[in-house]
ZADO-1210 file (C-alpha; in nm, 4 decimals, padded with zeros to 6 digits):
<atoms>
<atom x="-09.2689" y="-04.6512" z="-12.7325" code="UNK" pos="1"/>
<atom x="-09.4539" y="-04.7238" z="-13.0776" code="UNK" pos="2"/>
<atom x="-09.6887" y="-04.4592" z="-12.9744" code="UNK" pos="3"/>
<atom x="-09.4629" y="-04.1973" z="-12.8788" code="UNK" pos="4"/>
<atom x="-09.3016" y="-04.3048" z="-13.2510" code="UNK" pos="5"/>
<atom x="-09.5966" y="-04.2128" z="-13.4499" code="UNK" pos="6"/>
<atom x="-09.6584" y="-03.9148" z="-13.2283" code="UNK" pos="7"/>
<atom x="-09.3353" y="-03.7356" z="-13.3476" code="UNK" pos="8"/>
<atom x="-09.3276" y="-03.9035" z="-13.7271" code="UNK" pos="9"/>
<atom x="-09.6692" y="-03.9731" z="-13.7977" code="UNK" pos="10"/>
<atom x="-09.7896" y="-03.6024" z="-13.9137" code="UNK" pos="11"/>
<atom x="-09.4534" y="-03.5742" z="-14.0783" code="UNK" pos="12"/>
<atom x="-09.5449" y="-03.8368" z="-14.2710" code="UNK" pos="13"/>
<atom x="-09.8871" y="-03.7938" z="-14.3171" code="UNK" pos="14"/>
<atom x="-09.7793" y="-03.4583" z="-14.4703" code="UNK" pos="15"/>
<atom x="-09.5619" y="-03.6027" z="-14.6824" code="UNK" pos="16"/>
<atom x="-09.7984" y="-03.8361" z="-14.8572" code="UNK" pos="17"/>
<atom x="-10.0714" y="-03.5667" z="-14.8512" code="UNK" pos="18"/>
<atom x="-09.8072" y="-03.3592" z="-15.0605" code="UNK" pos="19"/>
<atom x="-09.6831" y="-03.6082" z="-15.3108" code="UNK" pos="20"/>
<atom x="-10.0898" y="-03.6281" z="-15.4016" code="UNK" pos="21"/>
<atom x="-10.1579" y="-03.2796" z="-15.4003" code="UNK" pos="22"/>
<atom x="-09.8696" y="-03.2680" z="-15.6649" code="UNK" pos="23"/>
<atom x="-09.8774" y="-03.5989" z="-15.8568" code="UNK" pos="24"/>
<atom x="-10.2390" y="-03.7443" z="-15.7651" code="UNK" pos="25"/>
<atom x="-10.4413" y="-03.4845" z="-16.0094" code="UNK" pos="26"/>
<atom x="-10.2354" y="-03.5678" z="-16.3153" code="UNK" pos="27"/>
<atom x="-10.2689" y="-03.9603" z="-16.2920" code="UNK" pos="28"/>
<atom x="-10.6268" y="-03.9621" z="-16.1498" code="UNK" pos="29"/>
<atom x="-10.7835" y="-03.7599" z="-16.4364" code="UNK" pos="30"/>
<atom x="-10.5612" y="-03.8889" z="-16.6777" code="UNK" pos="31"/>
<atom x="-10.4107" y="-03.5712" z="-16.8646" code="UNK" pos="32"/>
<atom x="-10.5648" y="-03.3722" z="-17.1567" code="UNK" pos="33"/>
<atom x="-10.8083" y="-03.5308" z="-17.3962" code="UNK" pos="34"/>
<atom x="-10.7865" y="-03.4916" z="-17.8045" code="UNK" pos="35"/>
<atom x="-11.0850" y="-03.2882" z="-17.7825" code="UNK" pos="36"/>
<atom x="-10.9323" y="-03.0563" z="-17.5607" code="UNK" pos="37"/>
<atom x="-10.6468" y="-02.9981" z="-17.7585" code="UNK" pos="38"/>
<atom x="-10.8463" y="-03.0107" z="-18.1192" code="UNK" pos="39"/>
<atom x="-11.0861" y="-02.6952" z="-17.9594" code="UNK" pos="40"/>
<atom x="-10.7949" y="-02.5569" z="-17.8115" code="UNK" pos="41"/>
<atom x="-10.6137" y="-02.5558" z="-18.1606" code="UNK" pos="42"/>
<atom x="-10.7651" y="-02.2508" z="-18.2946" code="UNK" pos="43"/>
<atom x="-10.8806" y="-02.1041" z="-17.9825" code="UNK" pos="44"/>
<atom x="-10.7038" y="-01.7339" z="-17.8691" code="UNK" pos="45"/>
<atom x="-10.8071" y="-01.7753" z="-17.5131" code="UNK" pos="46"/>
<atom x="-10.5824" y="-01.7360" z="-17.1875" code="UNK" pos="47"/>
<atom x="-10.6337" y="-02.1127" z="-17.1469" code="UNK" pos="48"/>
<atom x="-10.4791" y="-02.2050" z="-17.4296" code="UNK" pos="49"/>
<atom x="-10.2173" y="-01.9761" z="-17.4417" code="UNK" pos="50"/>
<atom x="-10.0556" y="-02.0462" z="-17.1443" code="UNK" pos="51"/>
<atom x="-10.1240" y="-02.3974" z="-17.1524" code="UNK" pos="52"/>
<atom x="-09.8141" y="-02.5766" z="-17.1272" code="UNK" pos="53"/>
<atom x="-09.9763" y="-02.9593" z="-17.1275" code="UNK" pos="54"/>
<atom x="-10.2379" y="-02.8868" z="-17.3967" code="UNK" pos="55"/>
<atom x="-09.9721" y="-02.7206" z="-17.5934" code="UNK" pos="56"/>
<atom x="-09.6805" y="-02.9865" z="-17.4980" code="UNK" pos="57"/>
<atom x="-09.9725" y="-03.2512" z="-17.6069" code="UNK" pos="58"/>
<atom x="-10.0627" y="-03.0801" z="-17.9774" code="UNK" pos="59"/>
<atom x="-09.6937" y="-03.1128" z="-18.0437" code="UNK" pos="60"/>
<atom x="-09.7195" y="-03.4736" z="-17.9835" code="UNK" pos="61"/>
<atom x="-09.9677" y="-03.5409" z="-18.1761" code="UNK" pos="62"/>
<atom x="-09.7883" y="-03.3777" z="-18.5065" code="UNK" pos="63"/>
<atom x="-09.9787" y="-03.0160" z="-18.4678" code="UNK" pos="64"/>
<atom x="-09.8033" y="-02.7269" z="-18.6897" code="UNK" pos="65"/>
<atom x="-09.7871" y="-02.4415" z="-18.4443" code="UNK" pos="66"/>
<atom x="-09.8508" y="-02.0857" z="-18.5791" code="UNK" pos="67"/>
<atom x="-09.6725" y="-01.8203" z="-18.4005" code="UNK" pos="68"/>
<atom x="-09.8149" y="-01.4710" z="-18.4317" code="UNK" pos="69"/>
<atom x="-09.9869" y="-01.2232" z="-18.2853" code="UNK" pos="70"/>
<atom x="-10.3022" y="-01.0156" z="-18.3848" code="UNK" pos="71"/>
<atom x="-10.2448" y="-01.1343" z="-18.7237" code="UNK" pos="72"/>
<atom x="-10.3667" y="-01.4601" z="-18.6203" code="UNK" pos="73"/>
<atom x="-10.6800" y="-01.2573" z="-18.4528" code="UNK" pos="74"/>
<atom x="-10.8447" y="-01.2003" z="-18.7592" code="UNK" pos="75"/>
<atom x="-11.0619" y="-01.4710" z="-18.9902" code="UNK" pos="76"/>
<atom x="-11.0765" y="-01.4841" z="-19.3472" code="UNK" pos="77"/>
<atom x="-11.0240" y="-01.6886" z="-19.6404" code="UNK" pos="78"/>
<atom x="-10.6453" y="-01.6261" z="-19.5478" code="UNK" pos="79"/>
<atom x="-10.6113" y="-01.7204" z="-19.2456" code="UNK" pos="80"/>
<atom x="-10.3322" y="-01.9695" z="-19.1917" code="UNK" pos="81"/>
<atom x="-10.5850" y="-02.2202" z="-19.0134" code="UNK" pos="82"/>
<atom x="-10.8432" y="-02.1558" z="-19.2964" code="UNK" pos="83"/>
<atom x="-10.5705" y="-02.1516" z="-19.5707" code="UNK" pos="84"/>
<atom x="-10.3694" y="-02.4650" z="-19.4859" code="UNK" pos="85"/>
<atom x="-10.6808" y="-02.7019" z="-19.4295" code="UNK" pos="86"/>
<atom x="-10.7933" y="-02.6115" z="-19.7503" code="UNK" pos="87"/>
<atom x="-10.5037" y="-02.6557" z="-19.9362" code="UNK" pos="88"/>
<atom x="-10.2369" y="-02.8635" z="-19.6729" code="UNK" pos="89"/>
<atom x="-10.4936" y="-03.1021" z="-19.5283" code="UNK" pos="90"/>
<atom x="-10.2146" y="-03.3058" z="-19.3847" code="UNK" pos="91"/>
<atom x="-10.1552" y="-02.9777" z="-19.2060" code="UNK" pos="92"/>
<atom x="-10.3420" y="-02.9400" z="-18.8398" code="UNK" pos="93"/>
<atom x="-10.2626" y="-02.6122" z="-18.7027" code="UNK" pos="94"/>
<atom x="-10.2312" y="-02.4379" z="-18.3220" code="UNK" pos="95"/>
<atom x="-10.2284" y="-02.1224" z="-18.2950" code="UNK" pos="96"/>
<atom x="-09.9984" y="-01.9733" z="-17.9883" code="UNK" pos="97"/>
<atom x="-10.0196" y="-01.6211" z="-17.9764" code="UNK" pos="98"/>
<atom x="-10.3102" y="-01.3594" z="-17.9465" code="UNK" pos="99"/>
<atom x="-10.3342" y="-00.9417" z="-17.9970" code="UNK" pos="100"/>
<atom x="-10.0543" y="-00.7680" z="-17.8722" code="UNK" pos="101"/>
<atom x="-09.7821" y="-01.0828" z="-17.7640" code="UNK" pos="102"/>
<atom x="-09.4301" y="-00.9820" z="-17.8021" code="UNK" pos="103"/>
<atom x="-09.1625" y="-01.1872" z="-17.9598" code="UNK" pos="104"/>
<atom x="-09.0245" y="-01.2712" z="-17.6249" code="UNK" pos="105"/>
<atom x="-09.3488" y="-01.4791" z="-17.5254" code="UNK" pos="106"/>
<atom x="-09.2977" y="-01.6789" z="-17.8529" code="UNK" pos="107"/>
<atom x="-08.9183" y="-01.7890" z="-17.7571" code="UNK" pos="108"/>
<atom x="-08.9917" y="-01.8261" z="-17.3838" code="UNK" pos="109"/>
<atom x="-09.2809" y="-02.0889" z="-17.5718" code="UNK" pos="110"/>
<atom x="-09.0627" y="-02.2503" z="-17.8015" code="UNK" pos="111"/>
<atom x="-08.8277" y="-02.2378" z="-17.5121" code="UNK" pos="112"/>
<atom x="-09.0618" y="-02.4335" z="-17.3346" code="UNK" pos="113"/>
<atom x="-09.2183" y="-02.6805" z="-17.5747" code="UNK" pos="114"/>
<atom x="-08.8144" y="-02.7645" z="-17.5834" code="UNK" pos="115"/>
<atom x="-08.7522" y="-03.1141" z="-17.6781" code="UNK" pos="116"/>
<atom x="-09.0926" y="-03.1608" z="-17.8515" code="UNK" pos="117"/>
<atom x="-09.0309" y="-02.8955" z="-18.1546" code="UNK" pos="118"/>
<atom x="-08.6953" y="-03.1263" z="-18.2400" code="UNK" pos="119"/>
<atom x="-08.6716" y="-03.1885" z="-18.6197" code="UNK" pos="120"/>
<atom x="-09.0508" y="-03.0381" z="-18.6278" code="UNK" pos="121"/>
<atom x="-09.1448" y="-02.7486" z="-18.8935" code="UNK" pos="122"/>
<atom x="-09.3135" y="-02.4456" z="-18.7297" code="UNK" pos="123"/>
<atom x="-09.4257" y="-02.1053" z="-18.8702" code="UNK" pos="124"/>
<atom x="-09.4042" y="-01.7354" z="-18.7277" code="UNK" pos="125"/>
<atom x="-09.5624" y="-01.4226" z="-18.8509" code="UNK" pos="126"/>
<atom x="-09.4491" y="-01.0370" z="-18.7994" code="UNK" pos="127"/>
<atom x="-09.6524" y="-00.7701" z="-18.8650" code="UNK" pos="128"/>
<atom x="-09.4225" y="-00.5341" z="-19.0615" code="UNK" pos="129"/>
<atom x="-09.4781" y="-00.2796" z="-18.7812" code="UNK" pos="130"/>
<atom x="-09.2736" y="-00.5027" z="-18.4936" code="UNK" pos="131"/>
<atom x="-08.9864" y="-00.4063" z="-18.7693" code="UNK" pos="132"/>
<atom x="-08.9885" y="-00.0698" z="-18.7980" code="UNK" pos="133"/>
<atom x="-08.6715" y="00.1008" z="-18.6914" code="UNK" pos="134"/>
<atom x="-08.7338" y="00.3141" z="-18.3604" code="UNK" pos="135"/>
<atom x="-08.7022" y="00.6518" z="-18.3494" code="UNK" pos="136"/>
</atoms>
């Protein structure tokens, strides 16, 4: 009888706790992201980065300012808001979230998703005066 049992429940249930690892195990094995990650990720315009919901989610935790822009945040020089505010700010640590050619709507849908974590935070945004141009 016990056999017959495990026969019919026993892969059910195997399955089950080979999904609740698949989808919980990674995150509490390798403990999360590291402040290195998120320090190199800070200023970094890569894919990674960008869509990186638990390095971004983490830089808000620990007090980052994040810069939303787009190719405006592309280019390096002594005006840079990354260059500008740890020269002058140095209570300031930046992130940058954007990279050449996002769209407003990938800003909100990131604000949207930091959520909770932006509450009672400051944050800055830059348009390029072209994105305000009136269409003709």
């Amino acid at each position: 009888m016990k056999k017959k049992l495990w026969m019919t429940f026993g892969p059910i249930l195997v399955a089950l706790l080979l999904f609740s690892f698949i989808l919980f195990g990674p995150s509490a094995i390798f403990g999360g992201v590291s402040e290195q990650a998120v320090r190199d990720s800070a200023t970094s315009m890569n894919q990674t980065s960008l869509q990186g919901n638990i390095l971004q989610k983490r830089a808000m935790e620990e007090n980052y300012l994040p810069l939303f822009g787009s190719s405006e945040l592309s280019r390096l020089s002594a005006f840079h808001p990354s260059v500008f505010l740890g020269k002058y700010e140095p209570t300031y640590k930046t992130y940058l979230m954007g990279r050449p050619g996002t769209q407003s709507l990938q800003h909100f849908l990131d604000a949207n998703m930091l959520g909770d974590s932006l509450k009672g935070k400051k944050l800055c945004s830059f348009y390029h005066r072209n994105g305000l141009n009136k269409m003709v």
